[in-house]
SEFI-913339 format. One record per atom (N, C-alpha, C, O): atom name; residue number from 1; chain; residue in one letter; x, y negated, z negated. Coordinates in nm, 4 decimals, m for minus. Atoms other than C-alpha are relative to their C-alpha. Example, Ala and Ser with C-alpha at 12.3 -4.5 7.8 and 13.67 -1.06 7.14 Angstrom:
NODE   at     i   ch   aa         px         py         pz
NODE    N     1    A    A     0.0890     0.1190     0.0000
NODE   CA     1    A    A     1.2300     0.4500    m0.7800
NODE    C     1    A    A     0.0900    m0.1200     0.0000
NODE    O     1    A    A     0.1936    m0.1181    m0.0665
NODE    N     2    A    S    m0.0820     0.1190     0.0060
NODE   CA     2    A    S     1.3670     0.1060    m0.7140
NODE    C     2    A    S    m0.0770    m0.1090    m0.0730
NODE    O     2    A    S    m0.0261    m0.2198    m0.0899
***
This chain:
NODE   at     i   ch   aa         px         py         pz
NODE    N     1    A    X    m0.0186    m0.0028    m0.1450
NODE   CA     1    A    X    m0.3207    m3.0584    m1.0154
NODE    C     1    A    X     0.1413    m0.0511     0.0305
NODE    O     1    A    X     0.1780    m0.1640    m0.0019
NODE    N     2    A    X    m0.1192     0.0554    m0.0476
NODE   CA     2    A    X     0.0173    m3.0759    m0.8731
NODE    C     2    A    X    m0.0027    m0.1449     0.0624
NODE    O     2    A    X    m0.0973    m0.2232     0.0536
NODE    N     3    A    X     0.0147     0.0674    m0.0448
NODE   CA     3    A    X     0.1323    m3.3130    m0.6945
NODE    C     3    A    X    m0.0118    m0.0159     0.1761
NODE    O     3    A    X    m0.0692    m0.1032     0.2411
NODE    N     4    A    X     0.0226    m0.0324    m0.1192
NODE   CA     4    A    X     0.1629    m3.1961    m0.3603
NODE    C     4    A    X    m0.1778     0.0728     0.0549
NODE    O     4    A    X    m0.2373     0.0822     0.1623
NODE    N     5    A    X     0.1850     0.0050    m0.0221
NODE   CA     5    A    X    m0.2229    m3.0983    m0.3971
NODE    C     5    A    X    m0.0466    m0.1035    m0.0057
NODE    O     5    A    X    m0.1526    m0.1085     0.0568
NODE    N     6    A    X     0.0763     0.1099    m0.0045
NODE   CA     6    A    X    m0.3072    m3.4365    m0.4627
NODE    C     6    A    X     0.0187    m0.0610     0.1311
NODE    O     6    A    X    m0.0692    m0.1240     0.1900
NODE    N     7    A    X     0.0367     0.0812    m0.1338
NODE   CA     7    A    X    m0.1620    m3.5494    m0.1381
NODE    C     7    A    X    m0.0690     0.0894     0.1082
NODE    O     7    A    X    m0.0872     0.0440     0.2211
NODE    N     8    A    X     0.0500    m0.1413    m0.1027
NODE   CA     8    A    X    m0.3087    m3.2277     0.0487
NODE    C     8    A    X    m0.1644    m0.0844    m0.0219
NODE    O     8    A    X    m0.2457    m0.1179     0.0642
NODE    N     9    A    X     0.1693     0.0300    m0.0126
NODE   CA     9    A    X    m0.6465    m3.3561    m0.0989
NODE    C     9    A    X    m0.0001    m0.1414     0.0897
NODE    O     9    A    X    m0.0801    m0.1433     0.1832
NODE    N    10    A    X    m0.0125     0.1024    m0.0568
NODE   CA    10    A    X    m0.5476    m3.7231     0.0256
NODE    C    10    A    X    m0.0314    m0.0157     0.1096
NODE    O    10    A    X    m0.1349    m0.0587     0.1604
NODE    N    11    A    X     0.0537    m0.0555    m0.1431
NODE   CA    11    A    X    m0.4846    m3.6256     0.3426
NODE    C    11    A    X    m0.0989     0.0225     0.0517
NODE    O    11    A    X    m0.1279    m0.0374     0.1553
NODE    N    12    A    X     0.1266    m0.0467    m0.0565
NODE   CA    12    A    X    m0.7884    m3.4687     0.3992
NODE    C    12    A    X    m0.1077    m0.0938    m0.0021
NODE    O    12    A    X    m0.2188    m0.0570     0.0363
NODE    N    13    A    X     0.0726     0.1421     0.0119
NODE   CA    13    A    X    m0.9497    m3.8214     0.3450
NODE    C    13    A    X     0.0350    m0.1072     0.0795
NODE    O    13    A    X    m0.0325    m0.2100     0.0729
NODE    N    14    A    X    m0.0683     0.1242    m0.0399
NODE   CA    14    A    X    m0.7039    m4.0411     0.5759
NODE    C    14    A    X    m0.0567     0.0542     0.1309
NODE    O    14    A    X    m0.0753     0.1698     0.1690
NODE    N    15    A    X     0.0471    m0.0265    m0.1875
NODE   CA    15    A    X    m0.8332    m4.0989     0.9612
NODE    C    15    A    X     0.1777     0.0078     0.0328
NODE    O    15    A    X     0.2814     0.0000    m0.0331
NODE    N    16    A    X    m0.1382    m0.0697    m0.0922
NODE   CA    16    A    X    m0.5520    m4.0037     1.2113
NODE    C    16    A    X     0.1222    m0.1381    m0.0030
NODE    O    16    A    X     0.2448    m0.1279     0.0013
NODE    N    17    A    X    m0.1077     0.0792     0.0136
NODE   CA    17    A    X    m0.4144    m4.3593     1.1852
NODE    C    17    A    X     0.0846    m0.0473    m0.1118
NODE    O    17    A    X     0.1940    m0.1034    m0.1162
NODE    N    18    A    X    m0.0962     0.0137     0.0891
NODE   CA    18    A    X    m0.3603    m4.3604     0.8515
NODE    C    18    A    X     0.1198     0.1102    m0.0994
NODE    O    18    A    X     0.2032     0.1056    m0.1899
NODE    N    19    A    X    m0.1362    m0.1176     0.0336
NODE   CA    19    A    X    m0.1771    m4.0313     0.8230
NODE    C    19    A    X     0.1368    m0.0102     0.1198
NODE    O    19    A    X     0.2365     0.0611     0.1086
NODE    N    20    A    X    m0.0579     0.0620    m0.0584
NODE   CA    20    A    X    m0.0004    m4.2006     1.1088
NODE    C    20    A    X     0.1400    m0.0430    m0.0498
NODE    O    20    A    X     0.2522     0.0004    m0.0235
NODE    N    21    A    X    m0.0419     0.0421     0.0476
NODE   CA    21    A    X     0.1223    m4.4212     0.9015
NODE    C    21    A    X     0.0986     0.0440    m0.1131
NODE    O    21    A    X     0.2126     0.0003    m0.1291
NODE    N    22    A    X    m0.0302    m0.0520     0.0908
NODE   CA    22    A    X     0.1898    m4.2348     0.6247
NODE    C    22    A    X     0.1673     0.0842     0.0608
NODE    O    22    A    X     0.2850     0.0554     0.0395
NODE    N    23    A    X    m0.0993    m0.0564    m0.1002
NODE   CA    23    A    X     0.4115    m4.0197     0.8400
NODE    C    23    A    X     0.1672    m0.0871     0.0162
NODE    O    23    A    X     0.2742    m0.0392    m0.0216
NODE    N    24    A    X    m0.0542     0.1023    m0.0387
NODE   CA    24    A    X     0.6120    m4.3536     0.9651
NODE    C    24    A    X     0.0906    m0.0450    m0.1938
NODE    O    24    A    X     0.2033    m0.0779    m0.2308
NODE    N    25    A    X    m0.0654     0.0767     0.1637
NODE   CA    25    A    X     0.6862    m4.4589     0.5665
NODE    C    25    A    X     0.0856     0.1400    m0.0428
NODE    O    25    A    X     0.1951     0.1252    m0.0970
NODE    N    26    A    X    m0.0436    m0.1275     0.0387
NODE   CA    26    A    X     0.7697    m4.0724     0.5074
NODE    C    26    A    X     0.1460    m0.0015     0.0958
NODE    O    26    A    X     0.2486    m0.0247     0.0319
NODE    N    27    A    X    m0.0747     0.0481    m0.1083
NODE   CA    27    A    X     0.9998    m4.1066     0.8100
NODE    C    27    A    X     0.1366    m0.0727    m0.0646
NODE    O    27    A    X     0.2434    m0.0122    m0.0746
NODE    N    28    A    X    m0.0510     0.1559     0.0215
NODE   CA    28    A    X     1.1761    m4.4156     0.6994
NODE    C    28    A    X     0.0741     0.0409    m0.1318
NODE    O    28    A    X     0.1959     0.0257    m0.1406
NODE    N    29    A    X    m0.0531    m0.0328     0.1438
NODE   CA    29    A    X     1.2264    m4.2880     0.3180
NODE    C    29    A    X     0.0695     0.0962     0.0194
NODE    O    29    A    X     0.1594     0.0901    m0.0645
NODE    N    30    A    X    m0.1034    m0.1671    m0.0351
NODE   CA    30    A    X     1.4135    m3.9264     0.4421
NODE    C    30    A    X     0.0905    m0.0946     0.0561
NODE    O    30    A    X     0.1463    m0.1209    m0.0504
NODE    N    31    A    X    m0.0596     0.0749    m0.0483
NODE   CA    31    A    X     1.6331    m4.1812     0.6447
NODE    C    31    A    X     0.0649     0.1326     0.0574
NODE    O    31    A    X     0.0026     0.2239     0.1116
NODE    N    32    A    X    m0.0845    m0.1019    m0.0997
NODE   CA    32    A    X     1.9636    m3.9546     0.7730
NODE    C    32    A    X    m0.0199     0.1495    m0.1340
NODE    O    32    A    X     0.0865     0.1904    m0.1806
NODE    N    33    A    X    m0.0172    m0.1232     0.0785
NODE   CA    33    A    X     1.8523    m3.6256     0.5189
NODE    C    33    A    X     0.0022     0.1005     0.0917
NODE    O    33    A    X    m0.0511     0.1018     0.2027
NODE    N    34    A    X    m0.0044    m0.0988    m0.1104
NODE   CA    34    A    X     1.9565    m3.2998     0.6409
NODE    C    34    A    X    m0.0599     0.1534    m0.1090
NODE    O    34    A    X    m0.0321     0.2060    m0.2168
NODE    N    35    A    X     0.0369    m0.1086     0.1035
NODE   CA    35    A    X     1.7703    m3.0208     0.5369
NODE    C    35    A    X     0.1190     0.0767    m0.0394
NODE    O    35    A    X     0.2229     0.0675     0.0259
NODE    N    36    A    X    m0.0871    m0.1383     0.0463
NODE   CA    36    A    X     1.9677    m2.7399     0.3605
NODE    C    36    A    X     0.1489    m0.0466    m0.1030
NODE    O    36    A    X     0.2274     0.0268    m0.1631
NODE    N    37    A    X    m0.0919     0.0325     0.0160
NODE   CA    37    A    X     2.2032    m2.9943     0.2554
NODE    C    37    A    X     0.0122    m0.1092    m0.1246
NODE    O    37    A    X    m0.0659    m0.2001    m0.0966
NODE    N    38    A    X     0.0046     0.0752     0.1340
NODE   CA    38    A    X     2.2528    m3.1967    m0.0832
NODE    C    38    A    X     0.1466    m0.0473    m0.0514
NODE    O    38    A    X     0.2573     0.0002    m0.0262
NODE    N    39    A    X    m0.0888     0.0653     0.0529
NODE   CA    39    A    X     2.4493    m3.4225    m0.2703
NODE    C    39    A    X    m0.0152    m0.0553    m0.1226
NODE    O    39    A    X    m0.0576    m0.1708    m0.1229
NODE    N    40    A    X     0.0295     0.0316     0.1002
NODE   CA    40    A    X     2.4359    m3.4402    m0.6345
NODE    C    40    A    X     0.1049    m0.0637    m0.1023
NODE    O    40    A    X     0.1834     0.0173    m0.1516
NODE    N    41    A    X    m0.0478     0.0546     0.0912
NODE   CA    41    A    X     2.5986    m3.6650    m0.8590
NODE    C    41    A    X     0.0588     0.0660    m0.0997
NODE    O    41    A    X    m0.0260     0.1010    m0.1818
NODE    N    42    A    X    m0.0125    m0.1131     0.1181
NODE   CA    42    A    X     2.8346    m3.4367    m1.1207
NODE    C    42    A    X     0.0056     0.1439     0.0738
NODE    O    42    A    X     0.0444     0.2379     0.0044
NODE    N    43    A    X    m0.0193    m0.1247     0.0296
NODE   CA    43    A    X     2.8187    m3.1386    m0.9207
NODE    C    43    A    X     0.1284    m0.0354     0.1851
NODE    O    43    A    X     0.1211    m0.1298     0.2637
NODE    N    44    A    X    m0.1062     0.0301    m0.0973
NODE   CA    44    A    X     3.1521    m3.0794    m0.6362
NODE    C    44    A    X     0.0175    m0.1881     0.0338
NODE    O    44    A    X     0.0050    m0.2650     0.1290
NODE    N    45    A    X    m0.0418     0.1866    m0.0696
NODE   CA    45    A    X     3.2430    m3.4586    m0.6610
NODE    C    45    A    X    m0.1775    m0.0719     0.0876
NODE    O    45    A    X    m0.1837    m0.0997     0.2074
NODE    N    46    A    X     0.0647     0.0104    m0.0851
NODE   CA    46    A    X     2.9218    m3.5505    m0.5535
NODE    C    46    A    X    m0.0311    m0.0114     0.1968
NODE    O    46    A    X    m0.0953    m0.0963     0.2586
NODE    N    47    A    X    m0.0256     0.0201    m0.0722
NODE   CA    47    A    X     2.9960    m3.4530    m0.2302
NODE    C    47    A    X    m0.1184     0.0799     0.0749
NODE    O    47    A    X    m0.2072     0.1276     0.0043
NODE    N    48    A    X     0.1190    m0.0482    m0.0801
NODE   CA    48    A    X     2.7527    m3.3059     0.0828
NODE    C    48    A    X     0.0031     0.1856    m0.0504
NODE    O    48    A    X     0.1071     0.2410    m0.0147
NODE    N    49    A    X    m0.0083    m0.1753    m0.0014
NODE   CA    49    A    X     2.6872    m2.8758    m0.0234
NODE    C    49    A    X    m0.1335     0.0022     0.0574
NODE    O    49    A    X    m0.2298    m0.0702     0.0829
NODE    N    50    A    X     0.1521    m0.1090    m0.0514
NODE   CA    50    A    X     2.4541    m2.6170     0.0948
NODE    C    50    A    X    m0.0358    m0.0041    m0.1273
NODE    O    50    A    X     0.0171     0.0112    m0.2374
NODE    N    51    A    X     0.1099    m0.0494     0.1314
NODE   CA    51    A    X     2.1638    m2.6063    m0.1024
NODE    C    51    A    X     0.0060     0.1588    m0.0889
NODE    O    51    A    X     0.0437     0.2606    m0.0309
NODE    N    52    A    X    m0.0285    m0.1005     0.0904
NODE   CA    52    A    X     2.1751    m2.3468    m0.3609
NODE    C    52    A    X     0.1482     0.0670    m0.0501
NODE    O    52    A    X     0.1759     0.1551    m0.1315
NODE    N    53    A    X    m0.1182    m0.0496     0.0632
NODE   CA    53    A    X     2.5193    m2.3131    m0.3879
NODE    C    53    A    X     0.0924    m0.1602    m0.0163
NODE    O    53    A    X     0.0386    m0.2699    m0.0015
NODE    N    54    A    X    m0.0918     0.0998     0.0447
NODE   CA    54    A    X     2.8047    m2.5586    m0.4716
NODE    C    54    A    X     0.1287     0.0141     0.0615
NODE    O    54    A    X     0.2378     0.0166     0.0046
NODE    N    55    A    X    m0.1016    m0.0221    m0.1147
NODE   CA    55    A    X     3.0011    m2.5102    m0.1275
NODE    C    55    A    X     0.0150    m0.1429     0.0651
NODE    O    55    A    X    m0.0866    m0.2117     0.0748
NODE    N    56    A    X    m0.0046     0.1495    m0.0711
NODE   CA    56    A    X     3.0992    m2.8341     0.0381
NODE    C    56    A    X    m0.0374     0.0218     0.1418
NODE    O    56    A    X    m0.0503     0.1399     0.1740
NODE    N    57    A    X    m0.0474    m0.0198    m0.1210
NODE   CA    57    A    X     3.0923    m2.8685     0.3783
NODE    C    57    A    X     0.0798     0.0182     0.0859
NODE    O    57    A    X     0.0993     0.0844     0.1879
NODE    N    58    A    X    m0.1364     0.0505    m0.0810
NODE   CA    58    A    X     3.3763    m3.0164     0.4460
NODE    C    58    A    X     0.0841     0.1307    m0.0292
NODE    O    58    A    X     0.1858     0.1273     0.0401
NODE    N    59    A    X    m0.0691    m0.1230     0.0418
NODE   CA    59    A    X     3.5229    m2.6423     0.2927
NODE    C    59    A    X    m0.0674     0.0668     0.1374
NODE    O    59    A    X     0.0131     0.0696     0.2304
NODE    N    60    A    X     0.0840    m0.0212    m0.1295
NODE   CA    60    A    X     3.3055    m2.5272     0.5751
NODE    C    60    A    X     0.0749    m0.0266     0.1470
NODE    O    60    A    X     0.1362     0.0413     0.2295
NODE    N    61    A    X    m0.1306     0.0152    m0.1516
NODE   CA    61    A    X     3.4676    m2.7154     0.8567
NODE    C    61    A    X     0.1149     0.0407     0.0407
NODE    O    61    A    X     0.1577     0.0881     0.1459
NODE    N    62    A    X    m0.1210     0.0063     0.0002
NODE   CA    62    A    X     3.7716    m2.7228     0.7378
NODE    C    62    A    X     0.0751     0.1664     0.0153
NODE    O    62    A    X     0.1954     0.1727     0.0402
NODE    N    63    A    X    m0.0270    m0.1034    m0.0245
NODE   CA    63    A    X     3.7922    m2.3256     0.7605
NODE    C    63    A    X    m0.0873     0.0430     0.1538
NODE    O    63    A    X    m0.0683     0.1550     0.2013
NODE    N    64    A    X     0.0533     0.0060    m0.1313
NODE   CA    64    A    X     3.5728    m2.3709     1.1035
NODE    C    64    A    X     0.1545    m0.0068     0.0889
NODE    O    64    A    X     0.2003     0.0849     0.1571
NODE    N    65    A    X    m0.0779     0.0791    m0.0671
NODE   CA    65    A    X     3.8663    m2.5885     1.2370
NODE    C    65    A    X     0.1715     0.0868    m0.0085
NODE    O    65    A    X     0.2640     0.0735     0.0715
NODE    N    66    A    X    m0.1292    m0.0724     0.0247
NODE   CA    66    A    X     4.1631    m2.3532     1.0940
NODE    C    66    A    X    m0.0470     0.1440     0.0717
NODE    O    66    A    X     0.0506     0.2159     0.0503
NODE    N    67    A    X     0.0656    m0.1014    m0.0757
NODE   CA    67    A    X     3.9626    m2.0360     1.3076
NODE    C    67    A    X    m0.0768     0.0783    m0.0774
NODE    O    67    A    X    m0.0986     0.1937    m0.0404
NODE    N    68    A    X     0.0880    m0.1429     0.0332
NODE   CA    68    A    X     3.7547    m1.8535     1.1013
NODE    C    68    A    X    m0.1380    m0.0200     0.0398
NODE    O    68    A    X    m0.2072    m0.1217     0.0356
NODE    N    69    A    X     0.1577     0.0342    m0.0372
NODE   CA    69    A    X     3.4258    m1.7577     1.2285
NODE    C    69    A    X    m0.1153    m0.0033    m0.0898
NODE    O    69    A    X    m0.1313     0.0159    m0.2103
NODE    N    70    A    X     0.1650     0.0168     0.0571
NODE   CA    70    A    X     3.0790    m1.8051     1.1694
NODE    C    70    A    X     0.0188     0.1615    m0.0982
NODE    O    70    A    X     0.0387     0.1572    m0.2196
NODE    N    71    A    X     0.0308    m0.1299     0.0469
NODE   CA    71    A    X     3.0601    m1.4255     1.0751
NODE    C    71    A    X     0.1259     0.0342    m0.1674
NODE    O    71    A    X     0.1059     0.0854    m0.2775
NODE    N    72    A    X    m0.1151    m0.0098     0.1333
NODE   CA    72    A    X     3.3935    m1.4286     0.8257
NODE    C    72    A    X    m0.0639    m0.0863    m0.0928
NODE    O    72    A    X    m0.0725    m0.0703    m0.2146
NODE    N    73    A    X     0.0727     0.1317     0.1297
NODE   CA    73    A    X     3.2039    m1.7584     0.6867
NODE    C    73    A    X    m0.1020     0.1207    m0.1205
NODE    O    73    A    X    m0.0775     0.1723    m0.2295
NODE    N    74    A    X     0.1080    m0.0804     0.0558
NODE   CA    74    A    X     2.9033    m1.5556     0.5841
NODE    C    74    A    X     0.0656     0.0932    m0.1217
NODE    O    74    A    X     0.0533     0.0889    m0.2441
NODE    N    75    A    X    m0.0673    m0.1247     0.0693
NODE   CA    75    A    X     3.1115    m1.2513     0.4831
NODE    C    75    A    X     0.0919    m0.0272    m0.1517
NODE    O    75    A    X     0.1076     0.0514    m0.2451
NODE    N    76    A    X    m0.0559     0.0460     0.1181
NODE   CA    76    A    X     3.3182    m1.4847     0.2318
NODE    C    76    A    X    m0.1020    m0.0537    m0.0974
NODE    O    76    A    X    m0.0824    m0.0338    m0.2173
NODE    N    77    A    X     0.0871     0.0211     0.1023
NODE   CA    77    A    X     2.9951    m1.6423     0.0818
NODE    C    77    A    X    m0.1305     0.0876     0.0435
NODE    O    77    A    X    m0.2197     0.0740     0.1273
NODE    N    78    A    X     0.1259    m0.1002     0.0375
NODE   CA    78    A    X     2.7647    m1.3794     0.0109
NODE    C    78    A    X    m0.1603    m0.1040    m0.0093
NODE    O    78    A    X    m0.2602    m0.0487     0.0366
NODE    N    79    A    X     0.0669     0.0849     0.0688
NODE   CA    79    A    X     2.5263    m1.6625    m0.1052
NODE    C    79    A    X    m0.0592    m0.0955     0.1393
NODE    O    79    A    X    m0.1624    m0.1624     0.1444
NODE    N    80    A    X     0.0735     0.1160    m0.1097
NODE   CA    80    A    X     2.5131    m1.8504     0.2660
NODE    C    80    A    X    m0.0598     0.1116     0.0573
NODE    O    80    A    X    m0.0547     0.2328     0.0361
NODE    N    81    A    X     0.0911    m0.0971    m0.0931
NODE   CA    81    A    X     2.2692    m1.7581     0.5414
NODE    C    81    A    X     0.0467    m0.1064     0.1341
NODE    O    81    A    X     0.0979    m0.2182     0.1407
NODE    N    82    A    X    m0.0759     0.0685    m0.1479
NODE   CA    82    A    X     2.3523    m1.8498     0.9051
NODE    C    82    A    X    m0.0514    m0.1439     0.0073
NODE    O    82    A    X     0.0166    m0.2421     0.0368
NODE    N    83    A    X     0.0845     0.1347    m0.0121
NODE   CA    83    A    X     2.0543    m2.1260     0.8857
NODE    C    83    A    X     0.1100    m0.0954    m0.0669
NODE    O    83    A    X     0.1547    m0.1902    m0.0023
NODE    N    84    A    X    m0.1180     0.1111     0.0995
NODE   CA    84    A    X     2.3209    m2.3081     0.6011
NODE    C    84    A    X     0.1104    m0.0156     0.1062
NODE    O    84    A    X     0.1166    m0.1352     0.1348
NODE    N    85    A    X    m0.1102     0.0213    m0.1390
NODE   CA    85    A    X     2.5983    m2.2995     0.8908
NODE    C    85    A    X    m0.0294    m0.0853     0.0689
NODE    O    85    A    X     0.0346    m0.1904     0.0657
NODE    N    86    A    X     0.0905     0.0706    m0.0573
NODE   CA    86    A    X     2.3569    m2.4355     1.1136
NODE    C    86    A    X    m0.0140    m0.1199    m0.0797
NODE    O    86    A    X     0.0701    m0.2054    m0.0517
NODE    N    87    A    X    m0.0010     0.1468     0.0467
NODE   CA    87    A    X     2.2734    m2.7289     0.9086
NODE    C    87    A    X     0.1135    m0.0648    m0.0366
NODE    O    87    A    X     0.1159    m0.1855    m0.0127
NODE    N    88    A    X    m0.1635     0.0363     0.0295
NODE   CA    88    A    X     2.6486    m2.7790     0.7887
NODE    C    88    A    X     0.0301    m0.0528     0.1377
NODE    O    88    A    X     0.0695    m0.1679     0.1566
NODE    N    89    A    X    m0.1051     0.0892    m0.1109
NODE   CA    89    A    X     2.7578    m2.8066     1.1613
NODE    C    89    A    X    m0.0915    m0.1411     0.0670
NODE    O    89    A    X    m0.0350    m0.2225     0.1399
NODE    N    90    A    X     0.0754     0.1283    m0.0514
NODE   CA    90    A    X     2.4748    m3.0855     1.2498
NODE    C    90    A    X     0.0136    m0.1150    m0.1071
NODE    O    90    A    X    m0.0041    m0.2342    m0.0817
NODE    N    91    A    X    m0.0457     0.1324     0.0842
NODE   CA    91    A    X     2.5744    m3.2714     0.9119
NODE    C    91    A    X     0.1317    m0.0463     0.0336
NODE    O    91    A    X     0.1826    m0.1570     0.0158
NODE    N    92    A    X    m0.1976     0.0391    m0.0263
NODE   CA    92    A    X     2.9508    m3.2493     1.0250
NODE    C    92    A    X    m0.0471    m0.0559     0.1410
NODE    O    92    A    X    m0.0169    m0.1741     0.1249
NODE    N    93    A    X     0.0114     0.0964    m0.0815
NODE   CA    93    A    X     2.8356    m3.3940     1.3812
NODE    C    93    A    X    m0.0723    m0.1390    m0.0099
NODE    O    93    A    X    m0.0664    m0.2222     0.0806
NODE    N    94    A    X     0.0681     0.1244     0.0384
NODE   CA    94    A    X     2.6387    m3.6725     1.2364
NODE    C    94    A    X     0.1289    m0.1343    m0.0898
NODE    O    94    A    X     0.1518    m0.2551    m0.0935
NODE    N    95    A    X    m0.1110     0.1651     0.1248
NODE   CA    95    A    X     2.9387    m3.8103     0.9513
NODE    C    95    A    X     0.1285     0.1096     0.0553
NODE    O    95    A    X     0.1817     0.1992    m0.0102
NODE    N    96    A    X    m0.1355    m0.0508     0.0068
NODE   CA    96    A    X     3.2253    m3.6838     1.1157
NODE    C    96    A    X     0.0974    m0.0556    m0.0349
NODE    O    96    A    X     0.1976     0.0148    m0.0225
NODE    N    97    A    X    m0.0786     0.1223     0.0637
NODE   CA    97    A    X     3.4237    m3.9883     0.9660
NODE    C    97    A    X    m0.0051     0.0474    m0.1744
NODE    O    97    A    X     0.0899     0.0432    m0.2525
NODE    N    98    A    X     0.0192    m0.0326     0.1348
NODE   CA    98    A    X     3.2772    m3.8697     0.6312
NODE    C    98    A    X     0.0968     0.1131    m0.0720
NODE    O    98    A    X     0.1510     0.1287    m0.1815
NODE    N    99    A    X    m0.0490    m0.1656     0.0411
NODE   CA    99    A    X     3.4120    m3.5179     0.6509
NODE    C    99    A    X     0.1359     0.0260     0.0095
NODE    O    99    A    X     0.2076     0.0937    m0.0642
NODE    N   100    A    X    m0.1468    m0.0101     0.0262
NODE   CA   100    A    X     3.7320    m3.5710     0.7778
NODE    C   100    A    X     0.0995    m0.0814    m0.0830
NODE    O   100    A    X     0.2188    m0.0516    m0.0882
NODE    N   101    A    X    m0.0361     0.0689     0.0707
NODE   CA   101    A    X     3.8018    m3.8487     0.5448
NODE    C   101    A    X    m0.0499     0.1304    m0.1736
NODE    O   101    A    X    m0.0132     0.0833    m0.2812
NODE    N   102    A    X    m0.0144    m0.0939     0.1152
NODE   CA   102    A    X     3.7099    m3.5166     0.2509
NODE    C   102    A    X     0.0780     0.0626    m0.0070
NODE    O   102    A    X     0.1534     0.0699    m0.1041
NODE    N   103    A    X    m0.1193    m0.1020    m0.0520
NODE   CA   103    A    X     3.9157    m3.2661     0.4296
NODE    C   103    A    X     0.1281    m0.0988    m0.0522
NODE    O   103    A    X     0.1610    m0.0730    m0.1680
NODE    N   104    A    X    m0.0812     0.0260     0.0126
NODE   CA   104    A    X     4.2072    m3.5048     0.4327
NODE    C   104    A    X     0.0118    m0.0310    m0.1841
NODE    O   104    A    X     0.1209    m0.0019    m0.2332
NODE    N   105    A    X    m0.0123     0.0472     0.1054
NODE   CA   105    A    X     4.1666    m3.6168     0.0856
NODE    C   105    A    X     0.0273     0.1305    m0.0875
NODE    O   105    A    X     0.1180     0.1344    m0.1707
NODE    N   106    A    X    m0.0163    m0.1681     0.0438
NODE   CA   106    A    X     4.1343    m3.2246    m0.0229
NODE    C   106    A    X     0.1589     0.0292     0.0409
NODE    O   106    A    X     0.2351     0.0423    m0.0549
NODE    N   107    A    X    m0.1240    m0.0281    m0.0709
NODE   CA   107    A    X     4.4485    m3.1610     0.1624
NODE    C   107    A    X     0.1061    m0.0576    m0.0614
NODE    O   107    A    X     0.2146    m0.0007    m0.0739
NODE    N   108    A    X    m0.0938     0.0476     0.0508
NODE   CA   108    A    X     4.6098    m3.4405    m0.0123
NODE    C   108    A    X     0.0255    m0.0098    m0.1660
NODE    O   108    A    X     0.1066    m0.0823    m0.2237
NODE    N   109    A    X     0.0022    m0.0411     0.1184
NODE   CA   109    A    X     4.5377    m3.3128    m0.3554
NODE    C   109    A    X     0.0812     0.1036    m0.0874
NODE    O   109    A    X     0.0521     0.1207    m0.2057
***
């Protein structure tokens, strides 16, 4: 049994306050995660990419911010989908300190 069946069966055993709860600790452990969006140790500097590929963000903005559009984005990575855009520009309004402290550091490479 997986493991996501074991909590499916769980679930189906907890009253409303203690999937409540559960919820609240689930909550708490995701802290600021953004779907679509990852950061792995070893792969682009461990820096923020779209899931499934090994695009930064900050490559993202940083061709946002120089004019290219949403639609050229796409058209250059075959590999994104608009949803990955979408989550890119709500991670770049959340650490915008983060991103432009990559950009510049990219820039100064």
């Amino acid at each position: 049994m997986s493991t996501i069946q074991q909590a499916e069966q769980l679930l189906s055993n907890m009253t409303r306050a203690e999937k409540a709860q559960l919820l609240q600790w689930v909550v708490r452990d995701l802290g600021e995660a953004f779907p679509g969006i990852e950061s792995t140790p070893g792969v682009s500097g461990g820096e923020p990419c779209i899931v499934r590929t090994r695009i930064p963000v900050w490559v993202l903005e940083q061709a946002r911010r120089l004019g290219t559009s949403e639609a050229d984005l796409l058209r250059s990575y075959p590999t994104l989908r608009a949803e990955d855009l979408t989550n890119a520009w709500a991670y770049v309004r959340a650490h915008r300190e983060e991103i432009n402290r990559q950009i510049l550091e990219n820039e100064e490479a």
